[in-house]
C-alpha positions as CSV (number, residue, x, y, z in Angstrom):
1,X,66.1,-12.2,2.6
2,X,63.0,-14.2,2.8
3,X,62.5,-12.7,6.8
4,X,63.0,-8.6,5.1
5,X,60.4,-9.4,2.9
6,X,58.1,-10.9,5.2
7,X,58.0,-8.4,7.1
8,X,58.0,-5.8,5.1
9,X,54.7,-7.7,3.5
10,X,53.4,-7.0,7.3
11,X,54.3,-3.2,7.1
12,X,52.5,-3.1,3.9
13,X,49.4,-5.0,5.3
14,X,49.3,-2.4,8.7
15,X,49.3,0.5,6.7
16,X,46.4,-0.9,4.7
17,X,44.6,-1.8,7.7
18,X,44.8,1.7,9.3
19,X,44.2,3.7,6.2
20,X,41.1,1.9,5.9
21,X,40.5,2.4,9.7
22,X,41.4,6.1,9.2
23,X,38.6,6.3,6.3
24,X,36.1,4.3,8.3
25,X,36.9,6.7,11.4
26,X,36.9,10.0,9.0
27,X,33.3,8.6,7.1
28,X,31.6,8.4,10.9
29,X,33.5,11.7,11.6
30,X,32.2,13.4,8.7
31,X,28.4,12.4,9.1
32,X,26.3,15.1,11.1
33,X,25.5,14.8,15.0
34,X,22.1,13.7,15.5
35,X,19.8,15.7,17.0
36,X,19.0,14.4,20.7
37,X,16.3,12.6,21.4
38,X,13.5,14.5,22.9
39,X,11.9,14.2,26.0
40,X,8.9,15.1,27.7
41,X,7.1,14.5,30.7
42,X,4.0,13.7,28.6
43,X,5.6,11.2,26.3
44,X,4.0,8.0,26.6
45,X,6.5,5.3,27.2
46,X,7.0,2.1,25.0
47,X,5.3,-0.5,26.9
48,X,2.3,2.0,27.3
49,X,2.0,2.4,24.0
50,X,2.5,-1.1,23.6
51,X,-0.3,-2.3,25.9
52,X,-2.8,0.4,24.5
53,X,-2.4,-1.0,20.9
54,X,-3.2,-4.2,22.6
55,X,-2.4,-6.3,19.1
56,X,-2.9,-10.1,19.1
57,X,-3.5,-12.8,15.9
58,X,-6.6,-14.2,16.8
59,X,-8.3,-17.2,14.4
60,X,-11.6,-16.3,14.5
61,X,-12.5,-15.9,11.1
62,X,-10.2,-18.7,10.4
63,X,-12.2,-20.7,12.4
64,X,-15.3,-19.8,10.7
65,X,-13.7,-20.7,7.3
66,X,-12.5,-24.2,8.7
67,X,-15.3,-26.0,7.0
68,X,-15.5,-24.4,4.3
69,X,-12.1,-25.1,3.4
70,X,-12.3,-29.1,4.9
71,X,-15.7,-29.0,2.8
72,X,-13.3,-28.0,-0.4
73,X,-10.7,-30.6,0.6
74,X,-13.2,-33.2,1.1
75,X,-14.7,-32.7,-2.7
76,X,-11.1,-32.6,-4.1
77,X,-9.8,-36.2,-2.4
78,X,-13.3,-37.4,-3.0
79,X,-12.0,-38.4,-6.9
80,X,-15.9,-37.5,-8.1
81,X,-14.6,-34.5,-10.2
82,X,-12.9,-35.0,-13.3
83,X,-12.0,-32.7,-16.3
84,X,-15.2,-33.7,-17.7
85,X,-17.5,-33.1,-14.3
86,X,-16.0,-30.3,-12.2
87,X,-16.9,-29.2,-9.0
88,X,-17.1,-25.5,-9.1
89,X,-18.3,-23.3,-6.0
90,X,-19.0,-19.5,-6.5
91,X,-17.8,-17.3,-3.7
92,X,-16.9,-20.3,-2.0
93,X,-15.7,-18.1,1.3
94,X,-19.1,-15.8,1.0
95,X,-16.9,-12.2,0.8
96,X,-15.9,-12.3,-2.7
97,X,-19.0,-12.6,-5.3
98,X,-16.8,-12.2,-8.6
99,X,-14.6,-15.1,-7.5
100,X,-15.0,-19.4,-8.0
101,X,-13.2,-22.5,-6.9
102,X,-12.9,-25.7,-9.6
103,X,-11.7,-28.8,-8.4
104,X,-11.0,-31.9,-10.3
105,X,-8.5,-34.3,-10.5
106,X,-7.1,-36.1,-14.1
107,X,-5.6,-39.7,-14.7
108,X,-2.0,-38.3,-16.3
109,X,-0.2,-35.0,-15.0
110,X,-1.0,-32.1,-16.3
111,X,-0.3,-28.7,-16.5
112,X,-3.6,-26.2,-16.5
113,X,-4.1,-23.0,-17.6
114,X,-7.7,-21.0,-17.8
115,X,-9.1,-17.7,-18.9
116,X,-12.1,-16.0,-17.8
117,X,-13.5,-14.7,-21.5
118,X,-13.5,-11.0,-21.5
119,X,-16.4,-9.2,-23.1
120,X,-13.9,-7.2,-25.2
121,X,-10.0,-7.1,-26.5
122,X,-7.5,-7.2,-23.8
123,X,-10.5,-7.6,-20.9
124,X,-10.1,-11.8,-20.6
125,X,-8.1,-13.0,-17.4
126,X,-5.7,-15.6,-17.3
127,X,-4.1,-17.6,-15.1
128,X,-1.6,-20.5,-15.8
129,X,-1.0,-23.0,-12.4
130,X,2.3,-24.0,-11.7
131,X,3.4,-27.6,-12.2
132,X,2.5,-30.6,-14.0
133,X,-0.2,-32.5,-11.3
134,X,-3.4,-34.7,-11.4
135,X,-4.7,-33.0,-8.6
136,X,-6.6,-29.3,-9.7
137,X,-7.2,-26.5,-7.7
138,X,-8.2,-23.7,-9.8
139,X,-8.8,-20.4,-7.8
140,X,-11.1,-18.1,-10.3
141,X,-11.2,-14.6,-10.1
142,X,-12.4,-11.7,-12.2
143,X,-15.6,-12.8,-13.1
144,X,-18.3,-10.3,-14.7
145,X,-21.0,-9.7,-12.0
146,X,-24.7,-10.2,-13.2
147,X,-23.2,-12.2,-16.0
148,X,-23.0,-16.3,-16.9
149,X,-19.5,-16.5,-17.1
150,X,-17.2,-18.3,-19.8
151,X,-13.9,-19.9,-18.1
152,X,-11.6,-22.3,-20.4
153,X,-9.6,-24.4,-19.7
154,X,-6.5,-25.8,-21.2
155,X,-5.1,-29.2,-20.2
156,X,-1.6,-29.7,-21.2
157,X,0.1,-33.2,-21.0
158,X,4.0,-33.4,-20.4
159,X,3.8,-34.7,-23.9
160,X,2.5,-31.2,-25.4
161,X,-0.9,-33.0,-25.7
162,X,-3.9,-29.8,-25.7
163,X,-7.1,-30.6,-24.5
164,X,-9.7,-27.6,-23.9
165,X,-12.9,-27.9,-21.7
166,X,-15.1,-25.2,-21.0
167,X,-17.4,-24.4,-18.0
168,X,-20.0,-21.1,-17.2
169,X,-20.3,-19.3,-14.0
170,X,-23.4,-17.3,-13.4
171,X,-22.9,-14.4,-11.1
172,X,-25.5,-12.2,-9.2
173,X,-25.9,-8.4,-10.0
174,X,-23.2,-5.9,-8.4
175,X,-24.0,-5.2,-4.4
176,X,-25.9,-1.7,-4.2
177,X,-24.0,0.4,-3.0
178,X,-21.1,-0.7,-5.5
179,X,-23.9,-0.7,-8.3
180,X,-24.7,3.3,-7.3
181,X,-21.6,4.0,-8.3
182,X,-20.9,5.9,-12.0
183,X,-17.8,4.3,-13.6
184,X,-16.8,6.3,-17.2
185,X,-14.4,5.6,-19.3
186,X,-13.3,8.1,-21.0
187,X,-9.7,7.0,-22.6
188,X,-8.9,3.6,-22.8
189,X,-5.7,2.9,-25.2
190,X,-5.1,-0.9,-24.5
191,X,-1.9,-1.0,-26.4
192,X,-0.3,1.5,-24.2
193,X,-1.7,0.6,-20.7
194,X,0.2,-2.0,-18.2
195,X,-2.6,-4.7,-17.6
196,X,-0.6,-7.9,-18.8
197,X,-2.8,-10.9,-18.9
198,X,-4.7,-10.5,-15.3
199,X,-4.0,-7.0,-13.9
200,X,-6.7,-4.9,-13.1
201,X,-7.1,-1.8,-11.3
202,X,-7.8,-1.9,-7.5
203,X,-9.9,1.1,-5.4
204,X,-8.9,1.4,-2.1
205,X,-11.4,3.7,-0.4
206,X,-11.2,5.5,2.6
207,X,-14.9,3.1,3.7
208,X,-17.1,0.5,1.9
209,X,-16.4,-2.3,-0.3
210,X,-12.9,-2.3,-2.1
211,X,-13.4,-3.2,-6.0
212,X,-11.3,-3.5,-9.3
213,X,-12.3,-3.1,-12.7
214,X,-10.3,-4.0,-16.0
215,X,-9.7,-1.5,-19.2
216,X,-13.4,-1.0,-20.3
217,X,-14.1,0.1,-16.1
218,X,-16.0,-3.2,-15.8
219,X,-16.2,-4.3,-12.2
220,X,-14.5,-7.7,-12.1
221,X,-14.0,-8.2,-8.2
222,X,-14.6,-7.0,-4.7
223,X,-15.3,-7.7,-1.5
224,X,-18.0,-7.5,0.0
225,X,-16.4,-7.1,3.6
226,X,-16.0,-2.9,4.1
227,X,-12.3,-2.4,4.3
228,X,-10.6,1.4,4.8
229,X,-7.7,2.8,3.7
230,X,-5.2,-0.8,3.7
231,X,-4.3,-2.6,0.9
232,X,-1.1,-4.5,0.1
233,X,-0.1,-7.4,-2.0
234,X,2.9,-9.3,0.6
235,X,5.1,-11.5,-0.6
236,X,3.4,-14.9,-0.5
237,X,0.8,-13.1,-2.7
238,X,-2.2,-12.9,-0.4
239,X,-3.1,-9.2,0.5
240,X,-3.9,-7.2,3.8
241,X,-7.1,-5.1,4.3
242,X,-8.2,-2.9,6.8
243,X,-11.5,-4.6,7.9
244,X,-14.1,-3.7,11.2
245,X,-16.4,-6.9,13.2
246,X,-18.9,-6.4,10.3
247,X,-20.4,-3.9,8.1
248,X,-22.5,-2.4,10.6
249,X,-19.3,-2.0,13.2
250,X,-18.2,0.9,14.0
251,X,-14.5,0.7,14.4
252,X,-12.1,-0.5,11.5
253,X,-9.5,-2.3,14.1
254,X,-9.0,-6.0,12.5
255,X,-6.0,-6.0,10.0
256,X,-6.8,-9.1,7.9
257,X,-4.4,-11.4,5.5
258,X,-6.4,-12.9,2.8
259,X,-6.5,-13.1,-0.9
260,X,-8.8,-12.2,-3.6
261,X,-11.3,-15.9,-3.2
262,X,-11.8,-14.3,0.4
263,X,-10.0,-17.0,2.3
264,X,-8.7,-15.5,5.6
265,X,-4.7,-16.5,6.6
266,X,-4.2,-14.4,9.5
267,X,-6.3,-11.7,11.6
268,X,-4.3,-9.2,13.4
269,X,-7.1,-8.0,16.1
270,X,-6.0,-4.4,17.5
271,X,-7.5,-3.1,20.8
272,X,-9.6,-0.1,20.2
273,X,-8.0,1.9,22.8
274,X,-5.9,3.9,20.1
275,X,-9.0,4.4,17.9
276,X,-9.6,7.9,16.3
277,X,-11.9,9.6,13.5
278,X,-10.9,11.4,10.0
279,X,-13.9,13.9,11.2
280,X,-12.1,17.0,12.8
281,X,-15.4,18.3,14.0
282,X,-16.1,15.3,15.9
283,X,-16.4,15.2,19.6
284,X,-15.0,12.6,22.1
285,X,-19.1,12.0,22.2
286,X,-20.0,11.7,19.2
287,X,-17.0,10.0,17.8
288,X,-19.0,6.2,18.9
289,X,-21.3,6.8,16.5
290,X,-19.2,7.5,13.6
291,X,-16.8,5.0,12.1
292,X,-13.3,5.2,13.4
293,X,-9.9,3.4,13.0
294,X,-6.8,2.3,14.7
295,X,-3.9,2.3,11.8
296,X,-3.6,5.8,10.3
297,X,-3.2,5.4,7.1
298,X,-0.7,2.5,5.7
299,X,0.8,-0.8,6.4
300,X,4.0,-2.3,5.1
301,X,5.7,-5.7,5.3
302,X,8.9,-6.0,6.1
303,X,12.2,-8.5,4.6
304,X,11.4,-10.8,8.0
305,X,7.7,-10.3,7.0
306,X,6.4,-8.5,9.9
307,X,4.0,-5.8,9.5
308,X,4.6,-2.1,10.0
309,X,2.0,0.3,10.7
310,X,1.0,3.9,11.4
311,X,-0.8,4.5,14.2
312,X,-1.8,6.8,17.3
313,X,-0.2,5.7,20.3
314,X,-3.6,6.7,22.7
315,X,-1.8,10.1,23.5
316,X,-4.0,12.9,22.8
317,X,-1.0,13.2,20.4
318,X,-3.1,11.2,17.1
319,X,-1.2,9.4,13.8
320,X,2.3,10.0,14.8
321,X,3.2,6.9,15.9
322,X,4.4,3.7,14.1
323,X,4.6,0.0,15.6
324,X,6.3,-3.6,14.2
325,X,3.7,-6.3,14.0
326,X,5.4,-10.1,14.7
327,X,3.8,-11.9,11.9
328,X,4.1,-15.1,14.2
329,X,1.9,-13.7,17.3
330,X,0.5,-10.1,16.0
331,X,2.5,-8.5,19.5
332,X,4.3,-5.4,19.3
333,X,7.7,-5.6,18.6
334,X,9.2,-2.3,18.0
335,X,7.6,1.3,18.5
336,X,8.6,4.4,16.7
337,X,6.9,7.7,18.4
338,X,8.1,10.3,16.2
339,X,7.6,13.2,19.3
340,X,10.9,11.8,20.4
341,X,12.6,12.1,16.9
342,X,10.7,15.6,15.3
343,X,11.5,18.9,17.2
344,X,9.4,19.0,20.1
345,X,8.0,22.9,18.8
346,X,6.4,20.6,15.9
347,X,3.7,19.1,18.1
348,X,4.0,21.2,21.3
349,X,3.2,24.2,19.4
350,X,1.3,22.7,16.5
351,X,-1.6,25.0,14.8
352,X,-1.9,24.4,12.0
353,X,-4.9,22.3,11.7
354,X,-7.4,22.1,14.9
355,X,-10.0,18.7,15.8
356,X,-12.9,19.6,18.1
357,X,-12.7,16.1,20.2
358,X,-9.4,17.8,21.6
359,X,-6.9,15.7,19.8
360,X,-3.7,17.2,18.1
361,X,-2.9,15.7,14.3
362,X,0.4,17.6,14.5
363,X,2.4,14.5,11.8
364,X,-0.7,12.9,10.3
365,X,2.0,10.1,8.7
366,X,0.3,8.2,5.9
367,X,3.0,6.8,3.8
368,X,5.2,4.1,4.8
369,X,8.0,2.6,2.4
370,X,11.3,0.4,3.7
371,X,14.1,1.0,1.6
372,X,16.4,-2.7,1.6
373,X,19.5,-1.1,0.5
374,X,20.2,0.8,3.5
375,X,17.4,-0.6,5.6
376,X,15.6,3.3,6.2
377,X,12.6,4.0,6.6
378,X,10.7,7.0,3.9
379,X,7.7,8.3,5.8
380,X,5.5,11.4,4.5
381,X,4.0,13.9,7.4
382,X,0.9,15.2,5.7
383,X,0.3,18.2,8.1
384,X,4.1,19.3,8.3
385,X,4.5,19.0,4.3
386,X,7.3,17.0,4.6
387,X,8.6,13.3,3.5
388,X,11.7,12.4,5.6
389,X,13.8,9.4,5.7
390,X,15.5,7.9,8.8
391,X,17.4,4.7,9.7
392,X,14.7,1.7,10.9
393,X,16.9,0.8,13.4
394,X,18.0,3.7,14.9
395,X,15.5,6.7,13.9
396,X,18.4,8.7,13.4
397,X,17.9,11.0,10.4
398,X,19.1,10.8,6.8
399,X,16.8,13.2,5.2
400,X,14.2,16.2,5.6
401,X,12.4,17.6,2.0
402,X,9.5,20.1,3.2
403,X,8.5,23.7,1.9
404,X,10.4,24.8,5.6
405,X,13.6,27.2,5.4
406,X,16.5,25.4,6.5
407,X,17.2,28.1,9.0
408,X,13.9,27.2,10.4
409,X,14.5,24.2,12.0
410,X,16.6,24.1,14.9
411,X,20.1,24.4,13.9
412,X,21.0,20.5,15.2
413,X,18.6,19.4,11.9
414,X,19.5,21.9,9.7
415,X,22.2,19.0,8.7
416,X,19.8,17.2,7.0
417,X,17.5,19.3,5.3
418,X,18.2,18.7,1.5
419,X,18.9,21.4,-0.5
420,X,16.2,21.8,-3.8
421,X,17.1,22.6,-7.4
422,X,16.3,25.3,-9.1
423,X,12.5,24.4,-10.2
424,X,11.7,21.9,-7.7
425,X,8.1,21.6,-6.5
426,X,7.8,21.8,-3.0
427,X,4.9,19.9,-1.4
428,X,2.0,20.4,0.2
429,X,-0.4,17.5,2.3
430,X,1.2,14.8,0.3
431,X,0.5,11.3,0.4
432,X,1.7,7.9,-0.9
433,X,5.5,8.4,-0.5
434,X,8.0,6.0,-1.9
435,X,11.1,5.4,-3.2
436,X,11.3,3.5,-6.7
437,X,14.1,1.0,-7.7
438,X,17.1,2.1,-8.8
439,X,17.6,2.8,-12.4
440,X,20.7,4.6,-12.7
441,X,23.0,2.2,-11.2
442,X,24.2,5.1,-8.8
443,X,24.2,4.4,-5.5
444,X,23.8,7.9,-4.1
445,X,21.0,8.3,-5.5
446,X,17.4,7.6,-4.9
447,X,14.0,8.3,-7.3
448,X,11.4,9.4,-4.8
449,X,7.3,9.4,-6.0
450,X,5.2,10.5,-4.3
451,X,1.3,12.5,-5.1
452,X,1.7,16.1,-4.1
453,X,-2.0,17.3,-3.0
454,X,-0.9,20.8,-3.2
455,X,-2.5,21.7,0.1
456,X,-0.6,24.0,1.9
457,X,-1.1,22.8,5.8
458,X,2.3,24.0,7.2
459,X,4.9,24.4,5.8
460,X,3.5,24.3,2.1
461,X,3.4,26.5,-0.9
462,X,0.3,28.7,0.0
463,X,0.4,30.8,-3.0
464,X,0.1,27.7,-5.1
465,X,-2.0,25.7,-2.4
466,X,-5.6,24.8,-3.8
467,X,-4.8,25.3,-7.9
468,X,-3.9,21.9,-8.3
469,X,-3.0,18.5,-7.4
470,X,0.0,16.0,-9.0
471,X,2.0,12.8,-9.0
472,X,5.7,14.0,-9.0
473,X,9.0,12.4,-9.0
474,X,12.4,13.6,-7.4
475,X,16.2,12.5,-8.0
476,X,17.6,12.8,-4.1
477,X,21.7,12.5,-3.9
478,X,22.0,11.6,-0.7
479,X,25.7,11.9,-0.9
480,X,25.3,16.0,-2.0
481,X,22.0,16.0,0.0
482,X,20.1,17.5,-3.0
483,X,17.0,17.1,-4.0
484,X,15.6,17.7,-7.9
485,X,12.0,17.4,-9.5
486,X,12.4,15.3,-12.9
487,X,9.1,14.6,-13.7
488,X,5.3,15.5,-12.7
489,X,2.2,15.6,-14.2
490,X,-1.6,16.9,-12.9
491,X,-0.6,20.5,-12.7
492,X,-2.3,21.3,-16.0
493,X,-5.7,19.9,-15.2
494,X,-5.7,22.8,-13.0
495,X,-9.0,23.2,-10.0
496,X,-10.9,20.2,-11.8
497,X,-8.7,17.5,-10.3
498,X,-7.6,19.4,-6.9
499,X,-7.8,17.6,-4.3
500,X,-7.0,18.6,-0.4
501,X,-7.0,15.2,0.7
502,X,-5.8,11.3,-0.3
503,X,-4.8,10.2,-3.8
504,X,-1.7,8.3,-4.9
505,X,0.7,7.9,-7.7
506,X,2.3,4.3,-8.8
507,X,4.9,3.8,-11.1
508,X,4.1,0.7,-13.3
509,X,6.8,-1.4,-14.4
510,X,6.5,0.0,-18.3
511,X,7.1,3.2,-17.0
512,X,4.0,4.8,-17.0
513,X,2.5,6.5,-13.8
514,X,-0.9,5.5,-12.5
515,X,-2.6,8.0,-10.6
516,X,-5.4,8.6,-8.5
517,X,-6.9,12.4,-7.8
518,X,-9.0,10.6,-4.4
519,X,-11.2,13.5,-3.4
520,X,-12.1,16.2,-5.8
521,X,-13.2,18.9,-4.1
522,X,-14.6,20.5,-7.6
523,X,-17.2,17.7,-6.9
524,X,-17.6,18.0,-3.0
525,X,-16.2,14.0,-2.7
526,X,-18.7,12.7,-4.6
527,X,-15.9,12.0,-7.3
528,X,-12.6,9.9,-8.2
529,X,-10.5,10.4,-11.1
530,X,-8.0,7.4,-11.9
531,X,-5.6,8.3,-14.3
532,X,-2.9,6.3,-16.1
533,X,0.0,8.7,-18.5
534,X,2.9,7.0,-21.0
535,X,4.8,9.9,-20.3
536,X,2.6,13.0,-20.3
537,X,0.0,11.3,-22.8
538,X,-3.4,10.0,-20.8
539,X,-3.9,6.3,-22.1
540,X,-6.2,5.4,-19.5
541,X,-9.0,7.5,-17.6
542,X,-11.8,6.5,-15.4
543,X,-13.7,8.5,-13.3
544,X,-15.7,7.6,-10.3
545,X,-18.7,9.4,-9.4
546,X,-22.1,9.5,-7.4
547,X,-19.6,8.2,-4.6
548,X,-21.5,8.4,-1.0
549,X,-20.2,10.1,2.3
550,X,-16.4,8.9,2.6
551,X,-16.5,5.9,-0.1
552,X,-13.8,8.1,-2.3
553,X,-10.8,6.2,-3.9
554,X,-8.3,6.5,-0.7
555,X,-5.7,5.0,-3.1
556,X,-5.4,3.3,-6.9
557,X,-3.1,0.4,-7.0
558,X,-2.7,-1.5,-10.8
559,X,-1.8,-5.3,-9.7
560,X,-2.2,-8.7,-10.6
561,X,-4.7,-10.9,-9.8
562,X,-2.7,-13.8,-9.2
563,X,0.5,-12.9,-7.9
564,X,3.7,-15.4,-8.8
565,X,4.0,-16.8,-5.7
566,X,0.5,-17.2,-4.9
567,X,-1.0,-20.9,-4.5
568,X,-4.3,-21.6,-3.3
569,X,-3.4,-25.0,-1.2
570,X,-5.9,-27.6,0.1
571,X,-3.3,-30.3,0.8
């Protein structure tokens, strides 16, 4: 009896085993064919590419900071600085002229906490350390330039004991060319804005110094290194920036790991073999005397914490490449050149858009976004209109959402293409594609944002092309392969905020959208508009004008400045 059942528990267990087999076999079976890889006697290969990005961490700036930050540690073990007699250093690193160090060290543990005193409600920074210690570090930022600063600063005992002391940090007056710049405030609604106790909102431009200001549009930080088009908080909580030699330089090529005191971690130096120009009416001649770049236009990190990068891969072929960075030696570790993945007619043929130096800008990727859940990668092609997804691994495909006719593309990627609702924008030079977490609890589907320039370069809507610019945000089922538009807002400011190039939309974690209209071309460039909506209500608006040649807003990011798993270490 007991040998019938046994193995009749075995029957049971094999047909398990290949029904699930059967499913797994019919899943694969079911998923499209990819399209082949393309080839081409004029693709670069992968170590070429490799060698002419030429990356490498170097410490030189590191190495110029080494005293500066022995000098700091020295002043700390010292035991001269107590609660009642800090040291305090203004822009102790030299790059950052709205930021301090205090040092000091206390008898009994204690936990410290300190606010920079804001000049109106909801304007004062604060920053609680972690830990109950008798050793102080206290990195300040978000200091009012031109201004002697009030910082307090609360002492807490393990026993609940309070004790306040109080220092004042004069500042000089705002760099120039940061100072030539016309920040209004026009709506301001503190209540309803996402700025927390320390958040501020951060310009990215596409040259010059990167700032932030709080609510009132108050400039409360920058750096006083130019930076272009990068900026990212990682995971540690320091930031990458886009930075060139020096100010005068010519060529934006070293990507730099630092945080908001200016204190350099790493310094990814990048050959400038690959380097290119935004100018289309540049010539290979003239392109030395203009500033140029080598990552095209974003940078991401990664789960293992290297970066990834858009770049050109020294091809005459220009920003349709992207590479790994080892965040251990700054080498090359994977290359993605999307003229092996993308029909070959895309850049072959491409006409869209034409550079006098001879280059072709067939892709022009500037978004990059990993998605964890099913380890993809979203990018967004400005000059084809399209935002695609694909697996990181692989490249194989998982998505296409452009403006082009399925029965356009060649019929081995027709698979892909997702099908729009009824109502759906289609886009048009976007920029600043990602996905946002899930909030639905459904795992087929996937909330893409993204800020929809409305400029028609190939495959976009040219009878809308030009009338407006907008954040919007899509529902994709990537089971069904459908794609609907849910929300969107810009559309009704009409000409006044189009823009042909840059801009962004975030999605703060309140819900309300932060978005920035880069380059109006109502105002030639010489204008920003930074806009944050509850909804479809404006509760924030700032607009940045008398902007000089290329200093726009590239991107508008609303973050903290001081990250939770930041720590400013001497030890």
């Amino acid at each position: 009896m007991k040998k019938h059942r046994r193995f009749g528990w075995l029957i049971g267990a094999a047909f398990v085993v290949l029904a699930l087999t059967g499913c797994a076999q019919s899943s694969k079976a079911d998923a499209p064919k990819q399209p082949k890889r393309v080839t081409d006697a004029t693709l670069l290969s992968t170590a070429k590419i490799k060698s002419n990005i030429g990356s490498d961490l170097v410490s030189t700036l590191k190495d110029q900071q080494a005293s500066t930050t022995q000098d700091l540690r020295d002043k700390l073990n010292s035991g001269d600085y107590s609660a009642d007699h800090m040291y305090v250093k203004l822009n102790p690193y030299g790059t950052s002229p709205l930021s301090a160090i205090a040092l000091f060290t206390t008898d009994d543990a204690v936990k410290v906490s300190y606010t920079v005193v804001g000049k109106t409600d909801k304007t004062s920074v604060t920053n609680t350390l972690a830990g109950y210690k008798t050793r102080h570090t206290l990195p300040i930022v978000g200091l009012y330039a031109d201004d002697n600063n009030t910082v307090k600063i609360h002492l807490t005992t393990k026993a609940g004991k309070v004790t306040t002391k109080t220092i004042y940090i004069q500042t000089k007056a705002l760099a120039k060319n940061l100072a030539n710049l016309k920040l209004t405030v026009t709506k301001n609604d503190k209540t309803k804005m996402k700025i927390g106790n320390n958040q501020m909102t951060f310009m990215i431009r596409s040259t010059q110094r990167p700032f932030a200001v709080d609510a009132d549009g108050a400039v409360r930080w920058y750096s006083d290194n130019y930076a272009q088009h990068i900026y990212k908080q990682l995971s540690n909580g320091h930031i990458i920036l886009m930075n060139k030699k020096d100010n005068a330089h010519m060529v934006y090529n070293d990507l730099i790991e630092t945080d908001y005191l200016g204190r350099v971690y790493k310094q990814y130096h990048i050959s400038n073999k690959t380097k290119s120009t935004e100018n289309v009416k540049a010539t290979a001649k003239s392109e030395n005397k203009q500033e140029t770049t080598v990552i095209h236009h974003d940078v991401i990190e990664l789960p293992n914490h290297n970066l990834l990068a858009t770049v050109s891969d020294g091809s005459k072929y220009v920003e349709d490449t992207i590479v790994e960075l080892s965040h251990k030696t700054g080498k090359v570790v994977k290359v993605l050149d999307m003229k092996r993945i993308l029909p070959k007619n895309m850049w072959k043929k491409y006409d869209s858009s034409t550079r006098t130096d001879g280059k072709v800008d067939w892709l022009h990727n500037n978004a990059l976004y990993y998605d964890k859940t099913d380890k993809s990668l979203v990018i967004s092609s400005r000059h084809q209109d399209l935002v695609m997804k694909m697996d990181y691994k692989t490249g194989n495909i998982k998505w296409l959402f452009s403006g082009k006719k399925t029965t356009d593309w060649p019929k081995a990627y027709q698979p892909f293409v997702l099908k729009a609702a009824k109502g759906t924008t289609i886009t048009g030079g976007q920029h600043a594609a990602y996905l946002l977490s899930d909030h639905d609890g459904n795992t087929n589907t996937k909330d893409l944002l993204l800020y929809d320039n409305n400029y028609a370069v190939t495959n976009g809507d040219k009878k809308s092309s030009g009338k407006y610019s907008q954040a919007v945000q899509y529902t994709i089922n990537e089971k069904h392969m459908t794609i609907k538009q849910n929300w969107a807002y810009g559309k009704h400011l009409g000409k006044d905020n189009f823009t042909d190039r840059i801009g962004n939309s975030q999605r703060l974690n309140n819900g309300n959208h932060l978005i920035d209209f880069g380059y109006l071309n109502a105002k030639n460039g010489t204008g920003s508009n930074v806009i944050e909506v509850a909804g479809d209500k404006q509760v924030f608006n700032l607009h940045v004008d008398n902007i000089p040649d290329k200093g726009y807003v590239y991107r508008a990011y609303r973050q903290t400045l001081f990250p939770s798993n930041y720590t400013f270490d001497l030890d």
